[in-house]
N, C-alpha and C positions, 0 to 999 in steps of 0.2 A: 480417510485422512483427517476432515473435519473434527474426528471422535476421538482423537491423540491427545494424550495428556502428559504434562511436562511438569514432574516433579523437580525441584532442587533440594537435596540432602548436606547442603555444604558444609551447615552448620553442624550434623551429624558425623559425617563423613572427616569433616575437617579436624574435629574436636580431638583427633588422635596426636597432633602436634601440639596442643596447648591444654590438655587437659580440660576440653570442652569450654575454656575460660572466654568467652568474647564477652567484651564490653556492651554493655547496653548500648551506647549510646552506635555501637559500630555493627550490629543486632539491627538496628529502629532503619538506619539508612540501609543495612541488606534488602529487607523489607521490604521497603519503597522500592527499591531495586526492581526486585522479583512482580511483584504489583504490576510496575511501568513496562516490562514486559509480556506479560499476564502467564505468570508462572500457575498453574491448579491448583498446587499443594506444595507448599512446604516443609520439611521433615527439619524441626526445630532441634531434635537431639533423640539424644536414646531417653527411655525408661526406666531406670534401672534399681536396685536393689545394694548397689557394689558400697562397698566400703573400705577400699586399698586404695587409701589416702586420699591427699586431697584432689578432687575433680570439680567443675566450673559446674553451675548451671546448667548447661545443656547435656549436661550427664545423667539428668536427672529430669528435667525441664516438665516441671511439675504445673500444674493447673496455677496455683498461686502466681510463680513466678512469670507463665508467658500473661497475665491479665494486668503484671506491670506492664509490660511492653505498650508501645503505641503503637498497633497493626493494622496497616489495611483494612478497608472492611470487608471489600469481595476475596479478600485472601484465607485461602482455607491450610489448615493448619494440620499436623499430622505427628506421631511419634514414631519409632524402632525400638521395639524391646526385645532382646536377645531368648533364642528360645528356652537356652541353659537356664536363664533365671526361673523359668515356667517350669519344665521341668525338675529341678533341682531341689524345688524350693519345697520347706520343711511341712508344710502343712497342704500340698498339690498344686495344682495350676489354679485351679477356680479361685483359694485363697489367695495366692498370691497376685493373681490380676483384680479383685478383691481389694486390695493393699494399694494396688497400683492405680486407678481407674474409677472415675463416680460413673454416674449415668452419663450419657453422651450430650443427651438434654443439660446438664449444669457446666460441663466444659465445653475449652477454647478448641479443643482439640477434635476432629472430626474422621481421621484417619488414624489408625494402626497397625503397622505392618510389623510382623515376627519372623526375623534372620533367622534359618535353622540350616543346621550342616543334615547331609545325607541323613545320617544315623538319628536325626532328633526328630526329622519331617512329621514321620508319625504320631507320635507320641507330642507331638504339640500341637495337632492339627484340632483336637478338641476344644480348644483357646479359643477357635473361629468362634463355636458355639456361644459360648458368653457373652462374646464384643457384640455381636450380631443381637442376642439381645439385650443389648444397652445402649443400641442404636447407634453404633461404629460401622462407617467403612473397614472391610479387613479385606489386608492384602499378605500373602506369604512370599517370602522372599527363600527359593531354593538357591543352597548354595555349591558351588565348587558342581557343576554339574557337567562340566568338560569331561572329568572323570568316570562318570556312567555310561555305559553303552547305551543301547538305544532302548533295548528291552526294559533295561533299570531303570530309564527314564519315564518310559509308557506305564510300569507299574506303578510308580513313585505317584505319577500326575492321574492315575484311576481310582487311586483314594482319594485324592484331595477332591473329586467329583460329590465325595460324597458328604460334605461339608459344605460352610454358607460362604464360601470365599467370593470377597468382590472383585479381585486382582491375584494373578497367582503370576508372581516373578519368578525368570531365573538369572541366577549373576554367573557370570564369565571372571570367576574369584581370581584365576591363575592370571586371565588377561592375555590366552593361549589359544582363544577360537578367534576364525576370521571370518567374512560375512558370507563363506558359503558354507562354514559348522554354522553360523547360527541360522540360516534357513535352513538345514535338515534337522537342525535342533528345532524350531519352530514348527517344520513340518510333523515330526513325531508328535510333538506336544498337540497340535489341533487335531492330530489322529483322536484324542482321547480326550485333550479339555476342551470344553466347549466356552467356557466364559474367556471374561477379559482377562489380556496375558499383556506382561512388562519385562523389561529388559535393565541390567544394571551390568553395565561397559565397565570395563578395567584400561586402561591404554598402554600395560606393557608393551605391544608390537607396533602401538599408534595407530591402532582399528576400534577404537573407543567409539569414533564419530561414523565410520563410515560401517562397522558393526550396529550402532542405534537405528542408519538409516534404512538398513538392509534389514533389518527386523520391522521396521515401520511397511517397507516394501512387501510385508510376510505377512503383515494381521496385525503384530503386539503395536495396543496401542494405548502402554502406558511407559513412560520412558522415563530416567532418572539422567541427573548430570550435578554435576559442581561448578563451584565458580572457578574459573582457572583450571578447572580438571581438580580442585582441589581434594587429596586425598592419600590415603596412607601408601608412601611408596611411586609407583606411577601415576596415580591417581585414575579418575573417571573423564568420560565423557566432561566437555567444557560445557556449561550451563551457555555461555554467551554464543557458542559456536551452533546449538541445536536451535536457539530463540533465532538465530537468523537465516538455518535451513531449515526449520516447522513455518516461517512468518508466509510463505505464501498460499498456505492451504489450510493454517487453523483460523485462518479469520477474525483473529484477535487484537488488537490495538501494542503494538511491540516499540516501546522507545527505551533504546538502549541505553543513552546517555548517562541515567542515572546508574547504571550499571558499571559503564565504562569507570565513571568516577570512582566506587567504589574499590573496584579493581585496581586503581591508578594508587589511592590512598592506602589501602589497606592490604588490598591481597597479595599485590604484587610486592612489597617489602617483606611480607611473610615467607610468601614463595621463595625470595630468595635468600633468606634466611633458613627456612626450614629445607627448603630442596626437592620437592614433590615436581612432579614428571618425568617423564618415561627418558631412557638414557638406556646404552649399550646392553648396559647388563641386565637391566630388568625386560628389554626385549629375550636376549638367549634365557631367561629364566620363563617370559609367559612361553619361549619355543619349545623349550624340555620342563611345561608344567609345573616350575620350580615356586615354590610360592613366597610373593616378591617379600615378604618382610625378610628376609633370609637378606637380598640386598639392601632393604633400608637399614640393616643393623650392620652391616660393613659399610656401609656408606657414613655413616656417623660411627665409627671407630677407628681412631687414624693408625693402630695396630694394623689394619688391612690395606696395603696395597692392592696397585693393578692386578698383578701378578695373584696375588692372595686370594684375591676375588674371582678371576677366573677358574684359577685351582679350584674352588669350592663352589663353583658353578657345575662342572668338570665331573665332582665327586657326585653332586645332587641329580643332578640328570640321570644318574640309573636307578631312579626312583625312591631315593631315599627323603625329597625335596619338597612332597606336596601337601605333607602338615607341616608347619613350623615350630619345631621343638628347641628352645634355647642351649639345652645339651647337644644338642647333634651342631648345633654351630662350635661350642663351645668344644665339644670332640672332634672336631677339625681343627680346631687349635691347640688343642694340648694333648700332652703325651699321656695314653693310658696302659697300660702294658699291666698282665699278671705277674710273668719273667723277666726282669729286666737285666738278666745278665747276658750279658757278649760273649765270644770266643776270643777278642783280641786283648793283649795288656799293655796297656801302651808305653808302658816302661820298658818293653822289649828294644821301642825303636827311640826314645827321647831321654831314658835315665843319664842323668846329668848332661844334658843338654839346655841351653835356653830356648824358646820357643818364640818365634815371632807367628801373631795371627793377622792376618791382613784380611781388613775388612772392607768394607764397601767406599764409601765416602773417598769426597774428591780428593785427598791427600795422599792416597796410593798413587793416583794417574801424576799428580804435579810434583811426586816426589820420587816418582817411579825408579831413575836411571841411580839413582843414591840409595835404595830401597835396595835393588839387584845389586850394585856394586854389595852392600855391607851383606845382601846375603851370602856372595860368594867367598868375601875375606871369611866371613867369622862362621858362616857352617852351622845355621842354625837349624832346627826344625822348623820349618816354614806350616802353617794352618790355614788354610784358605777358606771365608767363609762363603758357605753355597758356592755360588759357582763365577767366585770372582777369578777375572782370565789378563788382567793391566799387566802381573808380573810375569815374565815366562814362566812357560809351563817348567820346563827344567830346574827352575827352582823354587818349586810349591812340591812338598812330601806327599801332602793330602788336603780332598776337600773337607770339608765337616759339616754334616746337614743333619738335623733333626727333629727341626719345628714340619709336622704333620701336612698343613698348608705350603709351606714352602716345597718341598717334597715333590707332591701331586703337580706342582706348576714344573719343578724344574728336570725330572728324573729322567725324561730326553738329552736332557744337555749335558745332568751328570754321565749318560751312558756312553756319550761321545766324546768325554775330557780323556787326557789321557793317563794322570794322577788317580791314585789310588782312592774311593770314599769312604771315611768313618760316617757309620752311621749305624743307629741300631736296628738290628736287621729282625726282631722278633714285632716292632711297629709296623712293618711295610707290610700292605695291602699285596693281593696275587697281582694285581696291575703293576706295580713298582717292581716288582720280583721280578716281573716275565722281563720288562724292559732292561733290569740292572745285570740278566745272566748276561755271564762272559766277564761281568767285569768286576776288578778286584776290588773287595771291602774287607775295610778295617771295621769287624763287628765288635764294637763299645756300647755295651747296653746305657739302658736307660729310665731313670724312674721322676716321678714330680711327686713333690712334696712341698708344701709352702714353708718358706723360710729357711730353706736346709741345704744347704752344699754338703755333700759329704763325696770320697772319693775312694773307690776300692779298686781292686787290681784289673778285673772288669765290665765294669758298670757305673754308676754316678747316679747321684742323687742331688737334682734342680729343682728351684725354686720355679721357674718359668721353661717356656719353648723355647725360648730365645735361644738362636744358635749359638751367640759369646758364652752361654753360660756352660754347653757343652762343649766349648771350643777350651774354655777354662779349665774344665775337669778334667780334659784331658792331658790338658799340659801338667795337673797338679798329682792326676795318676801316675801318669809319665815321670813321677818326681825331678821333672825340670828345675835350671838351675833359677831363672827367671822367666817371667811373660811379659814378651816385647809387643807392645798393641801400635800398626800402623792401617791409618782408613778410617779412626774413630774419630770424626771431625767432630762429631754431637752436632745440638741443637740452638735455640735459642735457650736464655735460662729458665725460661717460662713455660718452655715445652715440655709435656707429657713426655714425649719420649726421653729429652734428655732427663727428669726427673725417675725418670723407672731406672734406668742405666744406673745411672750416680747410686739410688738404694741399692742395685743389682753388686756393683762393685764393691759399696759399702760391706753388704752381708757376705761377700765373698773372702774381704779382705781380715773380715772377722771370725773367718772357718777355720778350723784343724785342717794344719798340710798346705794351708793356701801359699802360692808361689809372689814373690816381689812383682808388682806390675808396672810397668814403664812405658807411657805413653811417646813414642821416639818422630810421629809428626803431628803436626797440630792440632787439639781439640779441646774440647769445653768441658769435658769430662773432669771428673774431679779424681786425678790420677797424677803421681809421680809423673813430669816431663823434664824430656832430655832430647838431643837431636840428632837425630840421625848421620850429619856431617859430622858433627864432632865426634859420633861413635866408631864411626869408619877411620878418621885418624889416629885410631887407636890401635888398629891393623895396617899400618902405614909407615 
């Protein structure tokens, strides 16, 4: 226990919400911080190479700049260099660590650890070799290693035997193991390595802490954390929570105070600004191995609801989920189809008809009984979007769903309405199909294209998912006589969303074939209004 050692990577780790930017002067008191508890090593930033766009300091966190700083003196000081830079790099590893690194003798720097995923381990494992002779601590950090079985792990960890490693990590990427994977994980690994081993916690499930201490219980005894758990998504292990379950057995002088302050000042308004720890969904993502950035990037997109989120938790869990590919989010959200033509024409059931669509927002429910009254005088085509249910069923014609996400969350609920659904039936996944047999669809194809309504007999061409936009074309297929819009209360005017909308309708109203739009309860929308009471005295 004595022999445990307590990295803090905050500033590393951290550096993904502010583009590694911290102030000097918020830098000098971390510091002190880590000092006063007597943190080992701290991991000042990455190493890196990168040149997409602008990044802070510890992006880079070059010899010059940590020799500005005012450091501790017993604090020892450490990098993370990504292994892709090593590999990748135009002239080999040895150049490029070359580029990166003097002798260890002339720098502040005494620790270098290199992140490698599965596929790089090898091929960067030669990098020990260099460090080692420039008088570096080196440590390797294995990643995402939930996903190997046990054998793959034994193999992986009998090469590195044969290298000058001073620490060989492995991280819990997904945030998906609990403290008895990581003692059969720890037990494999000492089947085969013999040196010091390290642990780097994710807290997807909220086993960040009790994961570090159950590896400590196992042998690994080099341990990482942040401040606040600070890190991308749920973040890590709390640096404050491990200083005061190590303080009775590392023997080391622990006064948190200055920490506590830090935290008080700085992190904690970051925190609740940026939004890093663990929450619902990045648990069900470290349970189905989902990797969390997939939820940090719905969690900052107000395009994603509840709903949206789960869907797409939903879809990832059958393994599509444990690289993160910005396309595969982005193809949960938009429509991509080769075919996009339907079997239905909607002008079968709406030519010359007016079309009311009733959409979500509080104005269908507070205007409901006048909403039913005018749809039964005047006999409209009713459009209900997803699986709005305020107005009787008896008079909604059809739902209309076609945003991808939407979809996956609700095709239980459409299978049990009792309204017919338009929807395009050549996007639906085998899971939507099995669930929607039995039940009746209006098949209206569907295609995206940016900036383009266009409307054929059956099929549409949208600028966006957005259901209005295919709730639109249909009515404009349909060669409806008007589009009656009830439920679009909008936003504030400041809000994203109502701003997409207002474009949405703009470029709609600007298309060949587009129908008169009349907004008949109240909204912020930038749309002809009229009122629904005075509409119904007109059948009166």
């Amino acid at each position: 226990m004595s022999k445990v050692k307590l990295l803090d990577c905050t500033l590393r780790d951290g550096g993904y919400y502010n583009s590694w930017d911290f102030d000097k002067a918020v830098i000098e008191d971390y510091l002190k911080a880590m000092d006063a508890i007597s943190v080992d090593y701290v991991e000042l930033g990455l190493r890196s190479f990168s040149k997409d766009g602008f990044k802070g300091a510890c992006a880079y966190t070059t010899d010059s700049f940590i020799r500005s700083l005012d450091i501790p003196k017993d604090l020892k000081l450490g990098v993370m260099v990504n292994a892709s830079d090593l590999i990748q790099h135009c002239d080999g590893i040895e150049a490029a660590l070359t580029k990166l690194f003097v002798n260890a003798s002339d720098s502040p720097v005494s620790l270098v650890r290199i992140a490698c995923h599965i596929h790089e381990f090898e091929n960067a494992l030669p990098a020990s070799n260099w460090l080692k002779n420039q008088g570096y601590i080196v440590g390797f950090n294995l990643m995402q290693i939930a996903d190997r079985n046990f054998e793959e792990i034994s193999k992986l960890v009998s090469i590195a035997n044969e290298y000058p490693l001073d620490v060989l990590y492995f991280a819990d990427s997904m945030g998906s193991l609990n403290p008895n994977h990581i003692s059969e994980i720890v037990q494999v690994i000492r089947n085969v390595w013999k040196g010091p081993l390290g642990i780097h916690t994710h807290d997807n499930m909220g086993y960040a802490l009790a994961n570090s201490i159950r590896a400590i219980d196992e042998g690994v005894t080099w341990i990482d954390g942040t401040v606040t758990g600070m890190g991308r998504g749920p973040g890590n292990a709390k640096t404050e929570y491990l200083a005061i379950e190590l303080d009775s057995f590392r023997q080391v002088p622990c006064n948190i105070i200055p920490l506590m302050k830090i935290i008080d000042v700085f992190f904690k308004p970051m925190q609740q600004a940026s939004g890093w720890g663990t929450n619902t969904y990045y648990y069900l993502a470290g349970k189905h191995g989902i990797h969390p950035t997939y939820i940090q990037e719905m969690l900052n997109d107000a395009r994603y609801d509840e709903k949206d989120i789960l869907a797409v938790i939903d879809h990832l869990k059958f393994g599509n989920g444990k690289k993160f590919k910005s396309d595969t989010l982005e193809a949960a959200r938009n429509i991509n189809v080769s075919d996009p033509s339907g079997t239905w024409n909607p002008a079968s059931d709406i030519l010359d008809r007016e079309v009311v669509i009733l959409g979500t927002g509080p104005g269908v429910i507070k205007h409901k009984e006048a909403l039913e009254e005018y749809i039964r005088v005047a006999k409209p085509y009713v459009i209900a979007l997803n699986t709005q249910t305020h107005i009787e069923p008896d008079l909604i014609n059809i739902c209309a769903a076609c945003h991808p996400v939407r979809l996956m969350a609700d095709y239980h609920i459409h299978a049990s309405l009792p309204h017919p659904l338009a929807t395009p039936v050549t996007m639906l996944d085998d899971q939507i199909r099995a669930a929607l047999r039995g039940k009746e669809i209006k098949d209206f194809g569907i295609k995206r294209e940016e900036n383009t309504f266009r409307f054929e007999e059956y099929y549409c061409t949208v600028p966006t998912s957005l259901v209005i936009a295919y709730a639109l074309s249909i009515a404009s297929s349909g060669k409806a006589t008007r589009i009656l819009l009830a439920g679009f209360d909008g936003y504030s005017s400041d809000d994203n969303r109502n701003i997409e909308m207002n474009e949405l309708l703009k470029l709609y109203n600007n298309s060949k074939d587009a129908r008169p739009i009349i907004a008949i309860t109240p909204t912020r929308y930038q749309v002809e209004k009229a009122s629904v009471y005075q509409m119904i005295g007109e059948y009166v």
